[in-house]
FIKOLZA-1660 file (N, C-alpha, C; in steps of 0.1 Angstrom, whole numbers, plus 5000, padded with zeros to 4 digits):
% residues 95
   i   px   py   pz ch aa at
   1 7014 6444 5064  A  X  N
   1 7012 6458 5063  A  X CA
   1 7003 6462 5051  A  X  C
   2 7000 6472 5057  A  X  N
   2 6988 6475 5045  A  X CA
   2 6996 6481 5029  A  X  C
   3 6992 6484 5018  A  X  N
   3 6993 6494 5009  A  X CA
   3 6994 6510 5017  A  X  C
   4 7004 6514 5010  A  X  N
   4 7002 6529 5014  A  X CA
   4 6997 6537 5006  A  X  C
   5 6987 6543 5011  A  X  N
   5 6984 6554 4998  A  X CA
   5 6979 6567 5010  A  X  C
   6 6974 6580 5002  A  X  N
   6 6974 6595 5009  A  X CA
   6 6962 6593 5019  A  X  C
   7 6953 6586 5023  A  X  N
   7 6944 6581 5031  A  X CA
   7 6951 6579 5044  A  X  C
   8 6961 6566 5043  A  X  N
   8 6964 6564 5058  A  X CA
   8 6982 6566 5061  A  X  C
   9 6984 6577 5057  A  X  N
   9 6993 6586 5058  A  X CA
   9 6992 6600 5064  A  X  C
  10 6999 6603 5073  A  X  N
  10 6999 6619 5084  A  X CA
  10 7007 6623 5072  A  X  C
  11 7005 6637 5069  A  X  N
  11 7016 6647 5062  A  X CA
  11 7021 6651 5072  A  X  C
  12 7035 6656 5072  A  X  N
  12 7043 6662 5080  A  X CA
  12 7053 6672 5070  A  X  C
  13 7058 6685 5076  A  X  N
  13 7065 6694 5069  A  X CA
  13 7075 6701 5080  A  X  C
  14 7085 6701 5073  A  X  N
  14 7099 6711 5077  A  X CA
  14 7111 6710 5073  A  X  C
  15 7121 6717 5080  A  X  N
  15 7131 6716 5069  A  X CA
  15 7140 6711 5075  A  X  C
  16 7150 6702 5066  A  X  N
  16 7153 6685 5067  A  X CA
  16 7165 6690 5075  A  X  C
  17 7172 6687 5084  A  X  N
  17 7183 6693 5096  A  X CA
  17 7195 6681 5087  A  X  C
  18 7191 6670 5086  A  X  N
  18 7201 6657 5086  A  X CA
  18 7197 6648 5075  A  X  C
  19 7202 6639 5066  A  X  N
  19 7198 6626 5065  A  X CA
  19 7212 6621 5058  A  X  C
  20 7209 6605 5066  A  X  N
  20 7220 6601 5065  A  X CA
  20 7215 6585 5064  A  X  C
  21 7228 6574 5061  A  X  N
  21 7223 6559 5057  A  X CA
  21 7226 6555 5071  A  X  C
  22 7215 6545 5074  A  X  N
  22 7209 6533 5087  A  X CA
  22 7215 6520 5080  A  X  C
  23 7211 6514 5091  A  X  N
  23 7213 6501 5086  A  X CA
  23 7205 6497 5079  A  X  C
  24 7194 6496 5077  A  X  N
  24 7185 6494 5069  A  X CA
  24 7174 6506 5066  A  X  C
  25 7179 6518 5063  A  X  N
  25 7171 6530 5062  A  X CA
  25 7176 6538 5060  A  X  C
  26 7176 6549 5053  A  X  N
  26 7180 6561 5049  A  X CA
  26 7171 6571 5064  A  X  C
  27 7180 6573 5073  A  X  N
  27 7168 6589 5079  A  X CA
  27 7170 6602 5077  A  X  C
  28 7164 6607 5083  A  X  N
  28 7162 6622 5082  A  X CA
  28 7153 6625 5091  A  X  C
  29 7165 6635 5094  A  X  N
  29 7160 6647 5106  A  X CA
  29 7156 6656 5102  A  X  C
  30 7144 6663 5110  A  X  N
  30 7141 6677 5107  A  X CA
  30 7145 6686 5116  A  X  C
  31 7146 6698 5117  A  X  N
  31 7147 6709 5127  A  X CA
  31 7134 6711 5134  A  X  C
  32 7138 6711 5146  A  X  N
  32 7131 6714 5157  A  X CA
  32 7125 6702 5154  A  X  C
  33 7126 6693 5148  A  X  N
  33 7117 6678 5152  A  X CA
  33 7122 6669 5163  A  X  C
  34 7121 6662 5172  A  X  N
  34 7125 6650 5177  A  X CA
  34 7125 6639 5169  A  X  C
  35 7115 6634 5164  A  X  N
  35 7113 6622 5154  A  X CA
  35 7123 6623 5147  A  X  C
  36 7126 6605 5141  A  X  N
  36 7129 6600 5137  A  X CA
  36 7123 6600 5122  A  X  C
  37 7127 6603 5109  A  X  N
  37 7122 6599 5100  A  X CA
  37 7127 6587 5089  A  X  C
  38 7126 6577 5088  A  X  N
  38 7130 6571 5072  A  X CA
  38 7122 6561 5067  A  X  C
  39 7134 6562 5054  A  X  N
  39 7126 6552 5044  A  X CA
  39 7137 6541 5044  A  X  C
  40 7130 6530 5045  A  X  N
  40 7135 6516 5045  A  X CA
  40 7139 6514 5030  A  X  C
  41 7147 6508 5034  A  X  N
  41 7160 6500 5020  A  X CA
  41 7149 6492 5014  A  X  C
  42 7141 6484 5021  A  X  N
  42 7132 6477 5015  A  X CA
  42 7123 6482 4999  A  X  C
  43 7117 6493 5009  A  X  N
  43 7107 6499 4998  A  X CA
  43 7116 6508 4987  A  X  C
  44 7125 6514 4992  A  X  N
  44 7134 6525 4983  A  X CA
  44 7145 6516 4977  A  X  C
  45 7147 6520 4965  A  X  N
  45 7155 6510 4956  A  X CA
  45 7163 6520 4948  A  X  C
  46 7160 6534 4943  A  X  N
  46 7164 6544 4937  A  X CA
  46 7171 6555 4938  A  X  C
  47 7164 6556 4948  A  X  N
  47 7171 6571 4956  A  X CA
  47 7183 6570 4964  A  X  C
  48 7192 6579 4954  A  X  N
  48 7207 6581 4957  A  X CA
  48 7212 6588 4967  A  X  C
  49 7218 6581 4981  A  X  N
  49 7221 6594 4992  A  X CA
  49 7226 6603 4992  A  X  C
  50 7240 6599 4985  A  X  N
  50 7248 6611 4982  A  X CA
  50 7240 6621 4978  A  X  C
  51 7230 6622 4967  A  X  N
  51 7224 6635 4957  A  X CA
  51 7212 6638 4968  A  X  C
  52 7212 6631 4977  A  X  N
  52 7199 6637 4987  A  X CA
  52 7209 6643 4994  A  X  C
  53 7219 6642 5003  A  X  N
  53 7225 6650 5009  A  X CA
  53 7233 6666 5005  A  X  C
  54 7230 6664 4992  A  X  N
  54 7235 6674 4982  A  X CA
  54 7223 6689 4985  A  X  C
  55 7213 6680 4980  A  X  N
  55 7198 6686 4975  A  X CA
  55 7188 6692 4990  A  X  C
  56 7188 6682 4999  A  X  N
  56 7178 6681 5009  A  X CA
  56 7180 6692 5021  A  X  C
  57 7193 6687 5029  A  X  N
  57 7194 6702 5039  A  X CA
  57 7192 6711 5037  A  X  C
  58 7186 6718 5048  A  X  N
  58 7178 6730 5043  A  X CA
  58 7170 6738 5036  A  X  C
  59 7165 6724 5033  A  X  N
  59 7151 6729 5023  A  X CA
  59 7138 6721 5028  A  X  C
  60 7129 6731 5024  A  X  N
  60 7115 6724 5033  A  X CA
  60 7107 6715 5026  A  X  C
  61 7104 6705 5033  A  X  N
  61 7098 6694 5024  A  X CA
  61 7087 6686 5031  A  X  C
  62 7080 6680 5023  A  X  N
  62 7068 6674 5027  A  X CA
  62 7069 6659 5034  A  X  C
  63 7063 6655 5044  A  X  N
  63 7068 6640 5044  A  X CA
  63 7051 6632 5049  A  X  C
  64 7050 6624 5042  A  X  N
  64 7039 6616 5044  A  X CA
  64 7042 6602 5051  A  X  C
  65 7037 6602 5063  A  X  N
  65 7043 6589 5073  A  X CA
  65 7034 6579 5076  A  X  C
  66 7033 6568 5077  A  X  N
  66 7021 6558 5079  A  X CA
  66 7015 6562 5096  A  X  C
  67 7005 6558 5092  A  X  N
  67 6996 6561 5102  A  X CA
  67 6994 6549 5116  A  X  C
  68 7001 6536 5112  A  X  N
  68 7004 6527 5118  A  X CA
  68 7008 6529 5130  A  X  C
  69 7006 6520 5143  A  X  N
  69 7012 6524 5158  A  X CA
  69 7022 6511 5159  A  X  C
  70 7026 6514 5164  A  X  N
  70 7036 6503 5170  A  X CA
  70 7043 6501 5184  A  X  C
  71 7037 6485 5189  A  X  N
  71 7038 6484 5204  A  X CA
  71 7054 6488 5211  A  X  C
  72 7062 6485 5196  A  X  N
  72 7082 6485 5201  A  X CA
  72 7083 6497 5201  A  X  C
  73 7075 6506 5195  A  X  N
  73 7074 6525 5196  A  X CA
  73 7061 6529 5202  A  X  C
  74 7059 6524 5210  A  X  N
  74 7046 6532 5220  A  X CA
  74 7047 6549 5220  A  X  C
  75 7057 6553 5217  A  X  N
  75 7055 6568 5214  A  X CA
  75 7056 6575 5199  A  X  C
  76 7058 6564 5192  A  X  N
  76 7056 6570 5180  A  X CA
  76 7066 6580 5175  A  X  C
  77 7078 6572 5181  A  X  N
  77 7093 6586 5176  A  X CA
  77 7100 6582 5167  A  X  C
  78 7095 6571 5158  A  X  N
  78 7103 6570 5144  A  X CA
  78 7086 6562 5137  A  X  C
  79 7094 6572 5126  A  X  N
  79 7081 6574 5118  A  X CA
  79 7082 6568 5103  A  X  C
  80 7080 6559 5096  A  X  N
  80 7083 6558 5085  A  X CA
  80 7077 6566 5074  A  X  C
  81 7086 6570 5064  A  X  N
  81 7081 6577 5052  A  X CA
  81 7079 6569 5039  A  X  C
  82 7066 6573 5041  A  X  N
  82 7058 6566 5025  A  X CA
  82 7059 6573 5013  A  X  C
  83 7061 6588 5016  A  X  N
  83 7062 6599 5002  A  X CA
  83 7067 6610 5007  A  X  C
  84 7078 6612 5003  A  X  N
  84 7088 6623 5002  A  X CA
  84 7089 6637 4990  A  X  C
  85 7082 6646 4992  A  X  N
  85 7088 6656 4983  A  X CA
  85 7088 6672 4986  A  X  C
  86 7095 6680 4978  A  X  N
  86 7095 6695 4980  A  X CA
  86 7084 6701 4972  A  X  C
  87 7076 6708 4976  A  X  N
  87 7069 6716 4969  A  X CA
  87 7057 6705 4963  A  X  C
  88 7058 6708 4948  A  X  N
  88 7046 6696 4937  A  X CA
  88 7061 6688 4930  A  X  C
  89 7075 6682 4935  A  X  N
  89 7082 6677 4930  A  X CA
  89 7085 6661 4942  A  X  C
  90 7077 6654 4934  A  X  N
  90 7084 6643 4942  A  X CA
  90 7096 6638 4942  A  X  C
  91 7103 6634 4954  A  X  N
  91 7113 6623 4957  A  X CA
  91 7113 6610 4957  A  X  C
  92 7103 6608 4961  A  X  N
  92 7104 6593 4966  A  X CA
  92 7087 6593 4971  A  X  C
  93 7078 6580 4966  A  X  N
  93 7068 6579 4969  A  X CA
  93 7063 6561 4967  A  X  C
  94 7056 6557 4977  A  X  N
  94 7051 6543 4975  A  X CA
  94 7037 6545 4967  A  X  C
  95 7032 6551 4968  A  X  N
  95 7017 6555 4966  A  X CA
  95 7010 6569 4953  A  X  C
% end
């Protein structure tokens, strides 16, 4: 996989309905989204669920997803997040 950086990243925005721990992923839902959003355990090492679950519902936030396709997701309905934040305050970013 490549480097992520703001190049080969889709921005996406709205306000977060859910997020909760995967087996290997924190996700999060948005309202009125279908997709799937998260960030893998892998890359995330920091970020505390509990205080996202505190902070995050209901508030509108930015999400930057790789641009990548993937043949096991031919529709592109889980999306991984490379950079997470509200407003100019980041949460979580690879890049």
């Amino acid at each position: 996989a490549r480097r992520a950086n703001k190049k080969n990243c889709i921005p996406t925005s709205g306000i977060v309905r859910e997020i909760k721990n995967g087996p290997r992923c924190l996700i999060i839902h948005l309202q009125d989204d279908p997709k799937i959003y998260f960030i893998s355990h892998k890359t995330n090492t920091r970020i505390a669920l509990n205080e996202l679950k505190k902070t995050l519902p209901g508030k509108n936030v930015q999400l930057y997803t790789s641009r990548e396709w993937s043949p096991l997701d031919p529709f592109s309905s889980m999306k991984e997040v490379r950079r997470l934040q509200i407003g100019d305050t980041v949460i979580f970013s690879e890049f």
